[in-house]
N, C-alpha and C positions, 0 to 999 in steps of 0.2 A: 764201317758200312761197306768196303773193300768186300768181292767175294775171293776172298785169299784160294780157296780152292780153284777156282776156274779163271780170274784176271790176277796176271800177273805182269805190271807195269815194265818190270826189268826188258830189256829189250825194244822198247814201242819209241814211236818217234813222239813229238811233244802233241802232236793233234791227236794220237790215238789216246796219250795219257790221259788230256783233256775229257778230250768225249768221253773216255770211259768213267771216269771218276764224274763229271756232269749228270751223265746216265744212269749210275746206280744212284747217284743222289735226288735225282728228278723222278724216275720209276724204280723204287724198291721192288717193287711188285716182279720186274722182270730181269733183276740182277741176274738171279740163277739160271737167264737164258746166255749172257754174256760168254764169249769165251775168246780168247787170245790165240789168233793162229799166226803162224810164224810164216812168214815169204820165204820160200824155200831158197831164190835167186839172192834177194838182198838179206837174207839171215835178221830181219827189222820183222817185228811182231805188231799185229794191228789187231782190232775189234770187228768179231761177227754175231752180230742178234738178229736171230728170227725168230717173232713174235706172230705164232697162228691168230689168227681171226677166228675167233668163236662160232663153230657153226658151218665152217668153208673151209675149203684149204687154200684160200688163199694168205698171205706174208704181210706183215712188214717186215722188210729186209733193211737193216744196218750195215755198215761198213765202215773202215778207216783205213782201206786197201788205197797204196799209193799216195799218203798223204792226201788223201781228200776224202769226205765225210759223203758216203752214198747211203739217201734215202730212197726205198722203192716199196712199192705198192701196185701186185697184179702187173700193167705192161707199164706205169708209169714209175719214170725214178729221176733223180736229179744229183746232182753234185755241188760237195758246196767245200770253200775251203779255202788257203793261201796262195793259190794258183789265182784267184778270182781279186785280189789286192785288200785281200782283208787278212788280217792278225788271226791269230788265234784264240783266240779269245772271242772275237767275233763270229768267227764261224762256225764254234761250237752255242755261242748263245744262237745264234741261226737256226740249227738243225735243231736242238734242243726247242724251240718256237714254232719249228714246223711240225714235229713228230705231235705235240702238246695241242697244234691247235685240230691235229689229223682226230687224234684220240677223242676231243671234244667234241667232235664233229664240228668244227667251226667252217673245215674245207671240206672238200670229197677231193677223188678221183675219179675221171671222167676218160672213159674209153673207146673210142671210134673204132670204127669195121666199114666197110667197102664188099660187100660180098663175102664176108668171111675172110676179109683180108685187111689187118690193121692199117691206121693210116695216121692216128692220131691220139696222143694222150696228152691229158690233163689236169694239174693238180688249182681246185677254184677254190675260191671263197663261195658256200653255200649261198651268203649273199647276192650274189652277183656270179650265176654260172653264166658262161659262152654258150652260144645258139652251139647246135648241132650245125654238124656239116651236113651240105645238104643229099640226097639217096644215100644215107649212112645209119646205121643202128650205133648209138652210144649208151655204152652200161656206167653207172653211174652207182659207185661203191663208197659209201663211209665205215666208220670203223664199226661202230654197234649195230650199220645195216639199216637204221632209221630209213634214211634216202637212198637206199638204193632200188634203184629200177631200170628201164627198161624205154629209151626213148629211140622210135623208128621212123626218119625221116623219109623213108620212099614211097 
């Protein structure tokens, strides 16, 4: 299940092994986005997938840059990893649950503006989103675009 062409584990540190091998195992589908870039400074190899959103250009962007597993979406991203006092193992079922329930649409992302000037981002449980801030425009993006719209507080 390895994509031998484009991940190559030799060099990566044990979170990128992880993640990578979780990842082709959980999205077949976007193995062939995966690819192994090398840290030009530490010569240590991690994981970058960017997976277009149908429709937009906008990302999901992956990472295992620096020993920590960075997921993002549009202006919201987060960090998750062994810096935070979890194993590894942990942290890749972590992002692995986040990206899965993103996919599902189980969460959105939620994005605040102030005049066309960012102020705040969001990753929610559709169940249960956060009010908008108030005189604020928040765009509100799932992955298949179901929910997304257009909420204007002013």
């Amino acid at each position: 299940m390895q994509n031998r062409d484009v991940l190559n584990y030799d060099g990566m540190d044990e979170l990128s092994q992880a993640f990578a091998q979780a990842f082709v195992s959980t999205f077949p589908q976007w193995e062939q986005l995966a690819k192994a870039v090398k840290d030009e400074k530490t010569r240590v190899s991690y994981i970058e997938v960017d997976v277009g959103q149908e429709g937009t250009d906008r990302v999901l962007h992956l990472s295992t840059a620096d020993n920590e597993i960075t997921i993002g979406f549009d202006n919201w991203h987060t960090h998750i990893g062994p810096f935070l006092g979890s194993d590894t193992a942990e942290s890749v079922a972590e992002a692995i649950a986040i990206i899965e329930s993103f996919i599902a649409e189980e969460t959105i992302v939620k994005v605040s503006r102030r005049d066309g000037v960012w102020i705040e981002s969001n990753f929610e449980y559709l169940v249960a989103p956060s009010e908008p801030k108030p005189n604020s425009t928040a765009q509100v993006f799932s992955w298949r675009r179901t929910h997304d719209k257009t909420i204007d507080t002013r």
